[in-house]
C-alpha positions as CSV (number, residue, x, y, z in Angstrom):
1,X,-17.7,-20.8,-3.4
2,X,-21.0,-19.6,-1.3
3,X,-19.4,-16.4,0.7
4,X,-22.6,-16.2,2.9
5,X,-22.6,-12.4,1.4
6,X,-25.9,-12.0,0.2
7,X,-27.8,-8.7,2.3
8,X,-24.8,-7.8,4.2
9,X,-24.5,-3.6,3.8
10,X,-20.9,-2.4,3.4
11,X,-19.1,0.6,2.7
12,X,-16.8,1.1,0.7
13,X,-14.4,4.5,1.0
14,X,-12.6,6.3,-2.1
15,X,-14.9,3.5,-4.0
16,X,-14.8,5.6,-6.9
17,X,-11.8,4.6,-8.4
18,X,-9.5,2.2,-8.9
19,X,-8.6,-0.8,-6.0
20,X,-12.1,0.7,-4.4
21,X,-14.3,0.5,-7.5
22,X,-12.8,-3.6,-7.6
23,X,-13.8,-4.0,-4.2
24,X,-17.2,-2.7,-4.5
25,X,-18.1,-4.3,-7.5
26,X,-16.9,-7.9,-5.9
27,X,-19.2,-7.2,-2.8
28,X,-21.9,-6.5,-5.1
29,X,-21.3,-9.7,-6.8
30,X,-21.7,-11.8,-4.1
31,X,-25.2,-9.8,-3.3
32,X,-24.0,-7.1,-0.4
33,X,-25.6,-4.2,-0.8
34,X,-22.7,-1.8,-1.2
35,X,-22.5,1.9,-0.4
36,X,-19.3,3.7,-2.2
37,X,-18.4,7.0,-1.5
38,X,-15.3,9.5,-2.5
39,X,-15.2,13.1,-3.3
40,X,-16.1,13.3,-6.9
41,X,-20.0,13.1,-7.4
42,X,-19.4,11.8,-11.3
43,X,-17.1,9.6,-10.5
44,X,-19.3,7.9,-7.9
45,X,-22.6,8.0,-10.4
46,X,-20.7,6.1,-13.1
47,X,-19.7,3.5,-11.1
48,X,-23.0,3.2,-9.3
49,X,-24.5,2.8,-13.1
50,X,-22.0,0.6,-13.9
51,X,-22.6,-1.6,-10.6
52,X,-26.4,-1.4,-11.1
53,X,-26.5,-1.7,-14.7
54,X,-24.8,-5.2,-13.8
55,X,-27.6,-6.5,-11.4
56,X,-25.8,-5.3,-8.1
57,X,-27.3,-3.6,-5.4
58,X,-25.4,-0.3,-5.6
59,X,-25.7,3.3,-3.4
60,X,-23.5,6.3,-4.0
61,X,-22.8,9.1,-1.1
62,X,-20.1,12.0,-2.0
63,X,-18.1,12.7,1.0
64,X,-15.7,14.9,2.3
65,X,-13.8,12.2,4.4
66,X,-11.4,14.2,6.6
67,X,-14.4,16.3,7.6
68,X,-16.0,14.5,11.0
69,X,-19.5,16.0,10.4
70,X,-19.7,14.9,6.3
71,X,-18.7,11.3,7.8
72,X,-21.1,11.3,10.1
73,X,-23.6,12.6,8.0
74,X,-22.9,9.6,5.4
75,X,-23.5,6.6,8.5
76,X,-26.5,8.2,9.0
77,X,-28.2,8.2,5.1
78,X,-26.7,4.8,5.3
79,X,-28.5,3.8,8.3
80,X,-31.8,5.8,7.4
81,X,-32.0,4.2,3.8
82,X,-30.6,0.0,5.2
83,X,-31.1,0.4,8.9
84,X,-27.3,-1.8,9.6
85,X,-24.0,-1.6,8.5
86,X,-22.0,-5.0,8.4
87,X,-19.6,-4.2,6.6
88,X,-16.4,-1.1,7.0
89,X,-13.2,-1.3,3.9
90,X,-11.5,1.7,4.4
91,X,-9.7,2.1,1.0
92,X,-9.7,6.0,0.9
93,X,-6.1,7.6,0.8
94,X,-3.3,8.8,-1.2
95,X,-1.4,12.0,-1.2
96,X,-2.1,15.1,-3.5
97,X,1.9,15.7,-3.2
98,X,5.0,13.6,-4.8
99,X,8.4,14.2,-3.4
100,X,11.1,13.0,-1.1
101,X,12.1,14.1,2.3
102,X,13.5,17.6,1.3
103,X,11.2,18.8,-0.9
104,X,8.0,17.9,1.2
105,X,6.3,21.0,2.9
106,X,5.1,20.8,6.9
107,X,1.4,20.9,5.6
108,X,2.2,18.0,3.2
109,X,2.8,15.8,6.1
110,X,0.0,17.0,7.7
111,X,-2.5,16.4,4.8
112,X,-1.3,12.9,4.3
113,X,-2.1,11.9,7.8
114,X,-5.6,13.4,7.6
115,X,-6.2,11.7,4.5
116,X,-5.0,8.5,5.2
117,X,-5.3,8.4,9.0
118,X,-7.7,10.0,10.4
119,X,-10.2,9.3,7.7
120,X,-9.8,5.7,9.0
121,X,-10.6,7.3,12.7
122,X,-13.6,9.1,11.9
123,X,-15.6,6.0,10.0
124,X,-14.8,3.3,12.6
125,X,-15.9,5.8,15.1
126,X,-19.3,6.7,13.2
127,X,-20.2,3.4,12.1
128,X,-19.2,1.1,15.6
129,X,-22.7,1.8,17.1
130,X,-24.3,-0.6,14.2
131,X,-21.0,-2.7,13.6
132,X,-21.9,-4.1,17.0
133,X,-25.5,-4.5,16.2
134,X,-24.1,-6.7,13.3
135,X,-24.2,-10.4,13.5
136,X,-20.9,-10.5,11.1
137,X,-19.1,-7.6,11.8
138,X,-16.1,-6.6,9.9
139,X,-13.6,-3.3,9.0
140,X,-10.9,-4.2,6.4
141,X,-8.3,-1.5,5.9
142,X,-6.6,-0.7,2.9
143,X,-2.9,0.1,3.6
144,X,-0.1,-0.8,1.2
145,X,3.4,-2.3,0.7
146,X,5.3,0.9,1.4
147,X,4.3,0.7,5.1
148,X,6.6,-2.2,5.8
149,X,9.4,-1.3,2.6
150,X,9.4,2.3,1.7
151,X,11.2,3.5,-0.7
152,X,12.7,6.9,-1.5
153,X,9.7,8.7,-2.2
154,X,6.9,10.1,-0.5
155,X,8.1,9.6,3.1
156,X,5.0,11.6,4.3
157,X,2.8,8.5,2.6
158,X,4.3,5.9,3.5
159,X,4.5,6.4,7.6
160,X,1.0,6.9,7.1
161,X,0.6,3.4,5.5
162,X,2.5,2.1,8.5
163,X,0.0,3.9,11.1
164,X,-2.3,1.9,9.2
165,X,-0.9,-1.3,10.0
166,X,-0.8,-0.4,13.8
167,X,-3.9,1.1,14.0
168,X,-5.7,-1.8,12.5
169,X,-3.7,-4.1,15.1
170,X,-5.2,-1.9,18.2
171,X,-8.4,-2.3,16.8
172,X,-8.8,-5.8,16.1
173,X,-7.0,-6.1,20.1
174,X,-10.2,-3.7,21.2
175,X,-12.9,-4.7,19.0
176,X,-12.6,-8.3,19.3
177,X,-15.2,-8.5,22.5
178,X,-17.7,-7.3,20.2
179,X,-16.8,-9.6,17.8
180,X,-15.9,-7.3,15.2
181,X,-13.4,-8.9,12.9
182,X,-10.3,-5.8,11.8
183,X,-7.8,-6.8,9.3
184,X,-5.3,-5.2,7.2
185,X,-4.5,-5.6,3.4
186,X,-1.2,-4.3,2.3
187,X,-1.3,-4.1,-1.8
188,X,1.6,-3.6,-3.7
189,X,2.0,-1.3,-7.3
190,X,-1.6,-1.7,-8.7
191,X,-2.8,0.1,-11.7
192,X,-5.3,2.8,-10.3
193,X,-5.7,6.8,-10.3
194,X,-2.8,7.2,-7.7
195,X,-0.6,5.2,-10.2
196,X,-2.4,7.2,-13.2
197,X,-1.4,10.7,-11.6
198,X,2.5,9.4,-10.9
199,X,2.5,8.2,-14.8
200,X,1.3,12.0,-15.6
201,X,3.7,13.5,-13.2
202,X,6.7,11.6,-15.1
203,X,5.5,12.6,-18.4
204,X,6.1,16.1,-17.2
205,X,9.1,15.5,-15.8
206,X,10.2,13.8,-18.9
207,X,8.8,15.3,-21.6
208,X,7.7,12.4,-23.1
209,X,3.6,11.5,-24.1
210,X,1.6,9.8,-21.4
211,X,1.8,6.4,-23.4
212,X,5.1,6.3,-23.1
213,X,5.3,7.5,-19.2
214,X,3.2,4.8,-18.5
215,X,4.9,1.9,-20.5
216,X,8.2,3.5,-18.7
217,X,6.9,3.0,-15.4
218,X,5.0,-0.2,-15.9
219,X,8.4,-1.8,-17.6
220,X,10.2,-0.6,-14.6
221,X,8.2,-1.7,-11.6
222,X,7.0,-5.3,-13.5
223,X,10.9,-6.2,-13.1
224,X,11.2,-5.6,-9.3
225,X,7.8,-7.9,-8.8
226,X,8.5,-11.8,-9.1
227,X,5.2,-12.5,-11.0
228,X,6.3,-10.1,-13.5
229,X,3.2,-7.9,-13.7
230,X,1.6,-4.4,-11.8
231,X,-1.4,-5.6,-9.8
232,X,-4.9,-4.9,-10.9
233,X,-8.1,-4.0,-8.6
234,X,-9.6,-7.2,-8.8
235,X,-6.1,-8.9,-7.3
236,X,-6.8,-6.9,-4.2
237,X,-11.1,-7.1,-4.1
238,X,-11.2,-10.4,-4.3
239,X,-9.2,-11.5,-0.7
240,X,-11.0,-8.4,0.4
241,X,-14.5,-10.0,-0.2
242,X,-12.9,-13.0,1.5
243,X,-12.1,-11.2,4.5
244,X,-16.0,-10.0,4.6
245,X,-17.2,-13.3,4.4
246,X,-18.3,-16.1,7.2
247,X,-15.0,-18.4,5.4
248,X,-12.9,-15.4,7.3
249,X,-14.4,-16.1,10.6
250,X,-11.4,-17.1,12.7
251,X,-9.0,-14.3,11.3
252,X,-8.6,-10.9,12.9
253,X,-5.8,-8.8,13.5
254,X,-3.7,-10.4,10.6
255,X,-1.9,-8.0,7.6
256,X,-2.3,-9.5,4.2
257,X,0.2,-8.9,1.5
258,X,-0.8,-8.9,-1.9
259,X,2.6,-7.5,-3.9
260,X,3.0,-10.6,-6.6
261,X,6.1,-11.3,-4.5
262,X,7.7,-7.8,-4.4
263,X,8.0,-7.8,-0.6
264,X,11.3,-8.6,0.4
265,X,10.4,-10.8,3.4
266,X,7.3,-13.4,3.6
267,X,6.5,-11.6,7.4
């Protein structure tokens, strides 16, 4: 299927690793010419090699995303090396801290919605000057299951996956005059570095090796999904790149779920 694609510009956040690295490398398939940008400089090199190495058109920024000036800083190089931006999926997020209600610190709260929230605030705001300009707007944010089903962990995460939700709602309600397209996907348990760190943090808690931590977890979470297996990247990147593409023209302001049927309800 011809996504109409080709010389778009998008950025990708936290497109380092894992659900983010997927994403890029679809846009890049379908000839956008993708920016990624995380934290970790080596990170970002080796998949900007990896991208380029496979034909794509591939540009790799370190940033430090809940800083406003570092943001701004990045839509600037951005603009200065493509002169547009088409293209905003705000994937960045996680939390540096596991634990349930009790055991959470003030700050941890705190960080999480910095990380995951206002991350989200601080791109839209930088890069809406050359969204408009766009003839194809779009900002897909990443959010996740436990936004609409938490479960007994990490509280401080999941509200902000639900602030996600909302916030993309009020944006596609404000943005649509300028025809900028907002959308939300929600991905259930996917293999990536947050589920390599939990997989580590189990081990510990175990004693056990990390092989067996993560055939433990991934044996436990395959029987609550349906389909029977833990998401990959590409099961998320590829309705992502659907989203950025002219096929996605009528949708805005809708939350995708892509779980393999762990959500409880089909709303």
């Amino acid at each position: 299927m011809e996504l109409g694609l080709k010389d778009r510009v998008a950025i990708v956040t936290g497109g380092s690793k894992g659900i983010g690295k997927a994403i890029a490398k679809s846009l890049a398939e379908e000839g956008v010419n993708v920016v990624i940008c995380a934290r970790g400089r080596e990170s970002l090199l080796s998949v900007q090699k990896e991208i380029a190495d496979s034909g794509g058109s591939i540009y790799a920024i370190p940033v430090e995303a809940t800083k406003p000036e570092s943001v701004q800083n990045l839509i600037n190089s951005v603009v200065e090396k493509f002169g547009q931006i088409d293209i905003l999926i705000n994937n960045l997020g996680g939390t540096d801290k596991f634990g349930d209600f009790f055991e959470l610190k003030h700050d941890d709260w705190k960080m999480a919605f910095e990380l995951n929230v206002m991350t989200i605030v601080y791109f839209v705001q930088y890069s809406i000057p050359w969204l408009r300009k766009s003839t194809a707007p779009r900002i897909i944010n990443i959010s996740s299951i436990s936004g609409l089903q938490p479960g007994s962990y990490n509280p401080h995460y999941t509200i902000t996956k639900a602030a996600v939700i909302n916030l993309s709602k009020y944006l596609s309600n404000q943005l649509v005059k300028d025809n900028i397209l907002v959308n939300v996907v929600c991905p259930g348990p996917v293999h990536s570095d947050s589920w390599d760190r939990n997989v580590q943090r189990l081990a510990d808690i175990h004693n056990i090796s990390i092989e067996e931590a993560r055939v433990k977890i991934d044996t436990e979470e395959s029987v609550k999904i349906p389909l029977g297996r833990v998401g990959e990247g590409k099961d998320v990147a590829e309705l992502v790149t659907f989203l950025s593409s002219n096929k996605a023209s009528w949708i805005t302001g809708s939350c995708f779920h892509v779980n393999g049927g762990k959500l409880y309800t089909i709303l």
